[in-house]
C-alpha positions as CSV (number, residue, x, y, z in Angstrom):
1,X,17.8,-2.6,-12.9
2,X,19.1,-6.1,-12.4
3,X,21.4,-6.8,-15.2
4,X,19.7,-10.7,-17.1
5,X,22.3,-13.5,-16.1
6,X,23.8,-15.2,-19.5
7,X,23.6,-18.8,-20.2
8,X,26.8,-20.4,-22.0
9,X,26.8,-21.5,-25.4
10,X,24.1,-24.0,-26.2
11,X,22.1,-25.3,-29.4
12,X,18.7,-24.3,-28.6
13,X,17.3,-26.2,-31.4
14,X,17.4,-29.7,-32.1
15,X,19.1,-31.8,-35.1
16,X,16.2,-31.9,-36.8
17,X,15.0,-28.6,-37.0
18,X,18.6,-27.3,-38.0
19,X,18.3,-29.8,-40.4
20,X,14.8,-28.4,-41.9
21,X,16.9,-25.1,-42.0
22,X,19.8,-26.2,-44.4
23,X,16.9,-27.9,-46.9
24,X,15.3,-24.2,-47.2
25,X,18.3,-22.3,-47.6
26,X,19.2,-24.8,-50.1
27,X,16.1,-24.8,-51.5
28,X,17.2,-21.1,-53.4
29,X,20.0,-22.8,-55.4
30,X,21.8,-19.4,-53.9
31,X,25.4,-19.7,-52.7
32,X,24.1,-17.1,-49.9
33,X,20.6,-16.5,-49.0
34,X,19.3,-13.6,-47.1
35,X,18.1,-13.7,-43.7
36,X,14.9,-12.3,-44.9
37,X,14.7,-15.0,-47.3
38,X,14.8,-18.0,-45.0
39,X,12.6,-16.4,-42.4
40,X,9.7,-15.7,-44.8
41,X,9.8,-19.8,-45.3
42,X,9.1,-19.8,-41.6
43,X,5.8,-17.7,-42.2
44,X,8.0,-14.7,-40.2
45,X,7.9,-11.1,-41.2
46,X,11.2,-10.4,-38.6
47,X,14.7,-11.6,-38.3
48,X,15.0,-11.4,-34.7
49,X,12.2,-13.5,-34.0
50,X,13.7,-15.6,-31.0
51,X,12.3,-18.8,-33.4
52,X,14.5,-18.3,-36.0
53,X,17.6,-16.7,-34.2
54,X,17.7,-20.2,-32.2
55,X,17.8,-21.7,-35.5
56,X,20.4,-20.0,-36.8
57,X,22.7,-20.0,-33.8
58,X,22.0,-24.0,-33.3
59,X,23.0,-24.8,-37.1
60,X,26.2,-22.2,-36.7
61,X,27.2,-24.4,-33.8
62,X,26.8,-28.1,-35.3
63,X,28.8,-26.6,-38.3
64,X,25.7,-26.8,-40.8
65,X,26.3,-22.8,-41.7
66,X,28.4,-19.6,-41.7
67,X,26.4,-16.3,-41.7
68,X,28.1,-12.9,-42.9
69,X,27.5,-9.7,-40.9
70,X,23.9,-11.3,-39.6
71,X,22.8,-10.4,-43.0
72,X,23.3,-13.9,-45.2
73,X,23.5,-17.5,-44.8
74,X,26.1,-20.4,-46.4
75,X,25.7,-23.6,-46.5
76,X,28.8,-25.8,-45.4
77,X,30.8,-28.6,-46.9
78,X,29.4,-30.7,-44.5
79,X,25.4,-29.7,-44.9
80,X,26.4,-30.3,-48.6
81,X,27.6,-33.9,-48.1
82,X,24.3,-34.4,-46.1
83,X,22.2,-33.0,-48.3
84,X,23.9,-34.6,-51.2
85,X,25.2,-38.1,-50.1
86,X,27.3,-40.1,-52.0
87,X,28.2,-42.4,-50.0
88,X,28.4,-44.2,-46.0
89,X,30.7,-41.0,-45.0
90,X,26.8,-39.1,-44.8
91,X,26.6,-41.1,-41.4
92,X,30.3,-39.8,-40.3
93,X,29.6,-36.5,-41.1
94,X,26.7,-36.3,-39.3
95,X,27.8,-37.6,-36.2
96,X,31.1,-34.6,-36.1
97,X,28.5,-32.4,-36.7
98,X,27.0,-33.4,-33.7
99,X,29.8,-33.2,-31.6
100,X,30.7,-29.4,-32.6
101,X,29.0,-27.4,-30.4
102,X,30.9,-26.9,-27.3
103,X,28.4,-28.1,-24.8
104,X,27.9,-31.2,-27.0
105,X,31.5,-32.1,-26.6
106,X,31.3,-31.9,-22.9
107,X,28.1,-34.0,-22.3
108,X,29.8,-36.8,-25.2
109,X,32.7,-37.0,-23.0
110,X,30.7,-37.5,-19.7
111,X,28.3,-39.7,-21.2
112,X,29.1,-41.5,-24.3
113,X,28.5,-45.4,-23.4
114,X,26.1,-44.3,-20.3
115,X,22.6,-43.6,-19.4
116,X,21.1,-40.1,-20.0
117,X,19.7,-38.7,-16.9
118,X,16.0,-37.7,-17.3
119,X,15.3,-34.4,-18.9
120,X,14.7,-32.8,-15.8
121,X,17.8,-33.9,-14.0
122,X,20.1,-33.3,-17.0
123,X,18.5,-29.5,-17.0
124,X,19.8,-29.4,-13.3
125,X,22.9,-31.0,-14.2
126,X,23.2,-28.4,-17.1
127,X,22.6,-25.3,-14.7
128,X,25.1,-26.8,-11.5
129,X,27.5,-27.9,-13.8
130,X,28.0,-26.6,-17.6
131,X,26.7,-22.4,-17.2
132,X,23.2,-23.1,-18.5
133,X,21.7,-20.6,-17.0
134,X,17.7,-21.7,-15.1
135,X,15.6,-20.5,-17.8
136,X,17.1,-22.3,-20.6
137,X,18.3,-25.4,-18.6
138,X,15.5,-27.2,-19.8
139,X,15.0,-26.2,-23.3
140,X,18.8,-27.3,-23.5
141,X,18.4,-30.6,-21.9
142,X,15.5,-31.4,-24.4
143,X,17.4,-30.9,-26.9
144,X,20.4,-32.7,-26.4
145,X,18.5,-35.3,-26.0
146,X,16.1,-35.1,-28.7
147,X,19.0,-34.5,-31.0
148,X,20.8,-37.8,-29.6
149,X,17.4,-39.6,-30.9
150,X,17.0,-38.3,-34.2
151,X,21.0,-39.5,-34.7
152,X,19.9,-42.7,-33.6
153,X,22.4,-42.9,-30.7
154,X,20.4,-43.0,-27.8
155,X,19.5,-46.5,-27.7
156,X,18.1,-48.0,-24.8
157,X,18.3,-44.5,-22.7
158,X,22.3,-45.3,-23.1
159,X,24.2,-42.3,-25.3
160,X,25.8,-44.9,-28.1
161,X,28.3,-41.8,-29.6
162,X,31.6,-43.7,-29.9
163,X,29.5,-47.1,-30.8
164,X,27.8,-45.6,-33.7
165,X,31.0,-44.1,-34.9
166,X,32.7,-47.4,-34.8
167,X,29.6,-49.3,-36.0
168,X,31.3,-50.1,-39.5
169,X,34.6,-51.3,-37.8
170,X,32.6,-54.0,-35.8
171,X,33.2,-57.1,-38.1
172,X,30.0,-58.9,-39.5
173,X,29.3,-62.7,-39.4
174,X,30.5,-63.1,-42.9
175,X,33.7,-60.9,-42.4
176,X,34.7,-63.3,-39.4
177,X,33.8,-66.7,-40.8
178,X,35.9,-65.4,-43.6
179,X,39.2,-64.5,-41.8
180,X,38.4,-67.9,-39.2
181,X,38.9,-70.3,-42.7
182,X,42.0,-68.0,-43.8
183,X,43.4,-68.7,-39.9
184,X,42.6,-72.6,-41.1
185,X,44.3,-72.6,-43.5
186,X,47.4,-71.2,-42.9
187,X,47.9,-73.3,-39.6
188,X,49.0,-76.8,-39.0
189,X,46.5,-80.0,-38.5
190,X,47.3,-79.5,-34.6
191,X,47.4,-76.0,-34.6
192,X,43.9,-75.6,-36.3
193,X,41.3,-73.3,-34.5
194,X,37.7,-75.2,-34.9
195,X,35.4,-73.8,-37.0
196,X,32.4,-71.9,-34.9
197,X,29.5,-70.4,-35.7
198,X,29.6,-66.7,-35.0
199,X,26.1,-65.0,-33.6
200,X,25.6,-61.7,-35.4
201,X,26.8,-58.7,-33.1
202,X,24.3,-56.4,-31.7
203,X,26.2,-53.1,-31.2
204,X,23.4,-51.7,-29.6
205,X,23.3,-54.6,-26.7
206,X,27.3,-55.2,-26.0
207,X,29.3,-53.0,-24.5
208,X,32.9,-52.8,-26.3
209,X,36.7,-52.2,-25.7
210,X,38.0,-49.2,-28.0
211,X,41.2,-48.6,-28.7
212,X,42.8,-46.1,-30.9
213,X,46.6,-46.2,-32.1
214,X,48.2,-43.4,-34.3
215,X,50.6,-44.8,-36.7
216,X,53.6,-42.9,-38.2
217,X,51.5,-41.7,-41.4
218,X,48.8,-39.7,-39.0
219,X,46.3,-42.3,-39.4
220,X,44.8,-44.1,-36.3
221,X,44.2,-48.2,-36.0
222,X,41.3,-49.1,-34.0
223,X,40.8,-52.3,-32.1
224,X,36.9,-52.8,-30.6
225,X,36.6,-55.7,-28.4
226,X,33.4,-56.9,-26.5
227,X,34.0,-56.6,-22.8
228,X,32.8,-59.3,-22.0
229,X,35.2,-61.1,-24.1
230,X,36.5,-65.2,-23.0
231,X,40.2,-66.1,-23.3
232,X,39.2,-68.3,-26.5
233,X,37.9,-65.3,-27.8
234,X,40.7,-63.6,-27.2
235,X,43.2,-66.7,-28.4
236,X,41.2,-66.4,-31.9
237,X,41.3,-62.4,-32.2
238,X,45.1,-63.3,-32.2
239,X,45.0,-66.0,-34.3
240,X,43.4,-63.9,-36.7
241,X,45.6,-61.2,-36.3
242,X,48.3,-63.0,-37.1
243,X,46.8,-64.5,-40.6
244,X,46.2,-60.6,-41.6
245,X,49.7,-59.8,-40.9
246,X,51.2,-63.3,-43.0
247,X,48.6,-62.4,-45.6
248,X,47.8,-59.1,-45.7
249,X,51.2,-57.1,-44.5
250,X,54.0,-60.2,-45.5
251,X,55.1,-59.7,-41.8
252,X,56.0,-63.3,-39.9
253,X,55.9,-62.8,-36.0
């Protein structure tokens, strides 16, 4: 008897769904629900139901659960904070959640800031490449996918990962026109940088610059530059810089 050929870790589920899973378990007020439990809110009578298992297995590997002895379910910090927002971190948290699974991690890395192939080529490229084995390649593929939608970072057929994790470092209109009148006034008559008007930033149309620096303290400075940034552009984002430092840090350069 030929022995079945395994497929590498994959979520077999999408975001969605896994997140339909935490609201039922949470649904018990329970710190662990049975297994029975959650499946009966699927309509199932068994655990084992290939439905259900994919459930469980895709929220284990986004970090939405922890199981004990494939008898009970927990909710983790994280399903908690999305469940129970109180604040912007919800999006943050939802985003490393994302990235967990192992596969996930990979196809980020290869594609974050690119088009996704088609379902049907990324299925091929799952199988060739990543251990998928042929009869899940395309159930993976759709998911990834699908997932990347319901996050909202999959604009355009481009994978925006790192761009919707840096969305909130992008500076608005406001926060520019701001530190532009600080650079003002701080500089010289001659050495004045005229006043412009700023068009708001589409993050989801410009392709940016990221760069991440890791201070002493273990926390990280990030600069995110369009790419198709001018030299005046350039000449200001110093300019301003430099005001953040006088103002800001007490540091003369």
């Amino acid at each position: 008897m030929a022995e079945r050929e395994k497929s590498a870790l994959y979520p077999g589920m999408t975001w969605n769904e896994c997140i339909d899973l935490i609201q039922k378990v949470n649904s018990f007020n329970l710190r662990a629900v049975s297994y029975q439990a959650v499946a009966e809110k699927y309509g199932l009578t068994s655990t084992t139901a290939k439905s259900f298992t994919a459930r469980i297995g895709a929220a284990k590997q986004f970090g939405l659960i922890t199981t004990a002895q494939g008898s009970t379910i927990q909710l983790t910090d994280a399903s908690k904070r999305i469940l129970y927002p109180t604040g912007d971190e919800t999006k943050e948290v939802k985003l490393s959640c994302f990235a967990q699974p192992p596969l996930y991690t990979k196809l980020i890395s290869k594609y974050d800031g690119t088009a996704l192939p088609s379902v049907a080529i990324l299925a091929n490229i799952l199988m060739n490449e990543y251990r998928i084995t042929r009869a899940v390649k395309d159930n993976a593929a759709k998911c990834f996918i699908e997932s990347a939608e319901q996050l909202d970072i999959l604009k355009g057929g481009v994978l925006c990962y790192s761009e919707a994790k840096n969305e909130d470092l992008i500076p608005s209109e406001e926060q520019i026109s701001e530190t532009v009148e600080e650079t003002d006034s701080v500089q010289s008559e001659t050495e004045k940088v005229p006043q412009v008007t700023v068009p708001s930033i589409a993050a989801t149309e410009a392709d940016y610059i990221s760069q991440s620096i890791p201070f002493e303290s273990g926390k990280i400075a990030r600069f995110i530059i369009p790419i198709d940034a001018t030299a005046d552009d350039l000449l200001l984002l110093r300019d301003m810089f430099d005001v953040l430092l006088k103002r800001k840090f007490k540091i003369d350069i």
